[in-house]
C-alpha atoms as a printed R data frame, in Angstrom:
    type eleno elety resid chain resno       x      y      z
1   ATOM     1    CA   UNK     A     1   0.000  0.000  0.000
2   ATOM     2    CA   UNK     A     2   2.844  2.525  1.051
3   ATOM     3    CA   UNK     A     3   5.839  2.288 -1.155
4   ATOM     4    CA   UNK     A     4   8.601  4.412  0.920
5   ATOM     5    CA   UNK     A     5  10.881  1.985  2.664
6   ATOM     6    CA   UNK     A     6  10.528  3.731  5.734
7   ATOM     7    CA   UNK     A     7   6.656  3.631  5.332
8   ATOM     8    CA   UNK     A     8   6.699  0.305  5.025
9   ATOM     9    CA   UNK     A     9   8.717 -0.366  8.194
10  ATOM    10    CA   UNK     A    10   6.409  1.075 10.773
11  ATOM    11    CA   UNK     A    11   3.441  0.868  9.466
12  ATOM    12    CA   UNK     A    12   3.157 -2.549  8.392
13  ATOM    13    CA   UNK     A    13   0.142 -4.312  6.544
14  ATOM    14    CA   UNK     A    14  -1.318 -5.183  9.849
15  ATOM    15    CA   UNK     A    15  -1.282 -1.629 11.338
16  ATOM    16    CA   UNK     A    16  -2.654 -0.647  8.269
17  ATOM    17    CA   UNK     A    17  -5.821 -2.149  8.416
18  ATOM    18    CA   UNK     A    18  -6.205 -1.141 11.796
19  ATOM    19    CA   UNK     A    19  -5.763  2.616 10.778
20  ATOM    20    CA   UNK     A    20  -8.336  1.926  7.782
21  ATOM    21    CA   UNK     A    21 -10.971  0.110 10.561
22  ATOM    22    CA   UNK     A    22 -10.261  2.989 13.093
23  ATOM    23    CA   UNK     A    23 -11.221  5.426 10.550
24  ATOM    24    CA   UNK     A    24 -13.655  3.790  9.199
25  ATOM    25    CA   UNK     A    25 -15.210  3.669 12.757
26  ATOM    26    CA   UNK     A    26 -14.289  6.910 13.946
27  ATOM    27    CA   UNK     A    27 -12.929  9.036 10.926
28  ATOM    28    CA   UNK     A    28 -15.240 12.026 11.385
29  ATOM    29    CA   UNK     A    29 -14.183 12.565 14.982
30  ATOM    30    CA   UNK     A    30 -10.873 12.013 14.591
31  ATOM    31    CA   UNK     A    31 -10.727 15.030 12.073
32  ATOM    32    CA   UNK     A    32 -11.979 17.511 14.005
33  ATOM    33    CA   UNK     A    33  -9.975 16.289 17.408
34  ATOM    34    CA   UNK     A    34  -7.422 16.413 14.825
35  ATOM    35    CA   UNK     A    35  -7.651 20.206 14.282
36  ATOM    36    CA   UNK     A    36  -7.455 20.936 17.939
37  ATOM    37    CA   UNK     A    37  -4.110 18.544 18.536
38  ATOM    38    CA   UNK     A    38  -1.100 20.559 16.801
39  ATOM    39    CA   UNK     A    39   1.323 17.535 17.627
40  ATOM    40    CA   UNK     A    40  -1.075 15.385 15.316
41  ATOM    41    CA   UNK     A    41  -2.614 17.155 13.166
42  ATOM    42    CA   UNK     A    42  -0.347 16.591  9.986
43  ATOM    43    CA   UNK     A    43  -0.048 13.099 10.850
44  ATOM    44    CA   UNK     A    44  -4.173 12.749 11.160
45  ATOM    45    CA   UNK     A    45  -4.838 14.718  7.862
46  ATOM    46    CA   UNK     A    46  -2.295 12.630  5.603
47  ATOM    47    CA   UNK     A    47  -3.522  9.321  7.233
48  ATOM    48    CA   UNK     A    48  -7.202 10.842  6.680
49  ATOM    49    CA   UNK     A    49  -6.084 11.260  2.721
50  ATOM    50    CA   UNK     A    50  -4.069  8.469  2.476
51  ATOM    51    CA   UNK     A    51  -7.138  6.036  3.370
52  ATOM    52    CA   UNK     A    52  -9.698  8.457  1.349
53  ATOM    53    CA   UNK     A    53 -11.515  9.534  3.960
54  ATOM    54    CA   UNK     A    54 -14.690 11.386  1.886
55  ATOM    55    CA   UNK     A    55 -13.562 14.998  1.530
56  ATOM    56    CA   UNK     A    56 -17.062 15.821  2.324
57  ATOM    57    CA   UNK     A    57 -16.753 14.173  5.282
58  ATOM    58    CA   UNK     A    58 -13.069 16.161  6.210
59  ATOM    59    CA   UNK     A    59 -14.924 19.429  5.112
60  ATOM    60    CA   UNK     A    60 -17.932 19.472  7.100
61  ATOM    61    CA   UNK     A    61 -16.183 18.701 10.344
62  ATOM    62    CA   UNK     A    62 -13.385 20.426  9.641
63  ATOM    63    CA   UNK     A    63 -16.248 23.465  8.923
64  ATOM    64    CA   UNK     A    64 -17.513 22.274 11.979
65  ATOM    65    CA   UNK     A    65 -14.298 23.163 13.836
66  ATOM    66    CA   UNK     A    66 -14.282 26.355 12.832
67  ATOM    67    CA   UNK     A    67 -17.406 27.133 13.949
68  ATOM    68    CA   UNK     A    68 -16.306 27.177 17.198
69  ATOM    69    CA   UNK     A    69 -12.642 27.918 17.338
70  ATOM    70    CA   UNK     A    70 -12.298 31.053 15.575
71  ATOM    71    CA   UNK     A    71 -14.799 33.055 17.600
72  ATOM    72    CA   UNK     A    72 -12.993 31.612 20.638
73  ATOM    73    CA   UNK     A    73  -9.332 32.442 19.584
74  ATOM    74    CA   UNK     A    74 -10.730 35.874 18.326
75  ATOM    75    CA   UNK     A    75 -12.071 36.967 21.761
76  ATOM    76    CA   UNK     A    76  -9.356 35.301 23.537
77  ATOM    77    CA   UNK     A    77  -6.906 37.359 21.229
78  ATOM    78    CA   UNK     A    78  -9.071 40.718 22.404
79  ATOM    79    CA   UNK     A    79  -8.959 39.818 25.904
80  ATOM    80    CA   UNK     A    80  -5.894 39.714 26.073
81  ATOM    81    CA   UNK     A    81  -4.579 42.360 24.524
82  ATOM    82    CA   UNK     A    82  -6.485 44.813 25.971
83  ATOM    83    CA   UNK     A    83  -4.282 43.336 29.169
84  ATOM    84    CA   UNK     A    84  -0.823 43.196 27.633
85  ATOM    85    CA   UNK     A    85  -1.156 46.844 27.158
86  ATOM    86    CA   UNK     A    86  -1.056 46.938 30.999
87  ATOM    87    CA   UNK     A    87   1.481 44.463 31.375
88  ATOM    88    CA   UNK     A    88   3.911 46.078 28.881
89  ATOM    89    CA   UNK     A    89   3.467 49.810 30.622
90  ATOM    90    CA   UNK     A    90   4.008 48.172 34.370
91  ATOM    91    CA   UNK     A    91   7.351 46.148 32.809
92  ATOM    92    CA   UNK     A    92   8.496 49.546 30.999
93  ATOM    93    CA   UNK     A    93   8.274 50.896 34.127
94  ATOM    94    CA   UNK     A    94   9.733 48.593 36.614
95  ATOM    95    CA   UNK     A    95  12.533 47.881 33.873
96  ATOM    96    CA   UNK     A    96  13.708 51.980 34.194
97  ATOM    97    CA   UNK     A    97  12.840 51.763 38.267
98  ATOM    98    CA   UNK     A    98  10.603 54.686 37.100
99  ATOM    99    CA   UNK     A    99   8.275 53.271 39.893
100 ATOM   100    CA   UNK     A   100  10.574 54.179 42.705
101 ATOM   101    CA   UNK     A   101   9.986 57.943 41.468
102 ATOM   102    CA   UNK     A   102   6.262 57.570 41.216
């Protein structure tokens, strides 16, 4: 099925079918835990297209994701940097012992 060497090493026939029943079981959940697990995510999407996992499948969930994520990150973004304004102006500060003045 894989025809690097080093494929073929580690991820034998055996684990192969494994993958295939795994996503076959589970392959819409595992792409959108995918997009949350940075470590994996790669190694989830080219397993997801190497055993042709439905790309309507990968786009809906993967739609799905980003639903929720990007108004999170957004906000969290906002948040803060509103703070880090803060932050940075106390740091300036205590970096020039302008504080001991004040």
């Amino acid at each position: 099925m894989l025809a690097s060497v080093f494929a073929r090493r580690y991820f034998t026939p055996r684990r192969q079918l494994r993958v295939r029943a795994y996503f076959r079981k589970f392959g819409s959940k595992v792409v959108l835990v995918g997009r949350f697990t940075p470590g994996f995510r790669f190694t989830i999407f080219f397993t997801a297209g190497t055993l042709h996992l439905r790309p309507s499948v990968f786009f809906i969930y993967d739609f799905v994701r980003r639903l929720f994520s990007v108004p999170v990150l957004v906000y969290a973004a906002w948040f803060f940097a509103a703070r880090s304004i803060g932050w940075s102006r106390y740091a300036r500060q205590t970096e020039m012992g302008s504080w001991w003045w004040s």
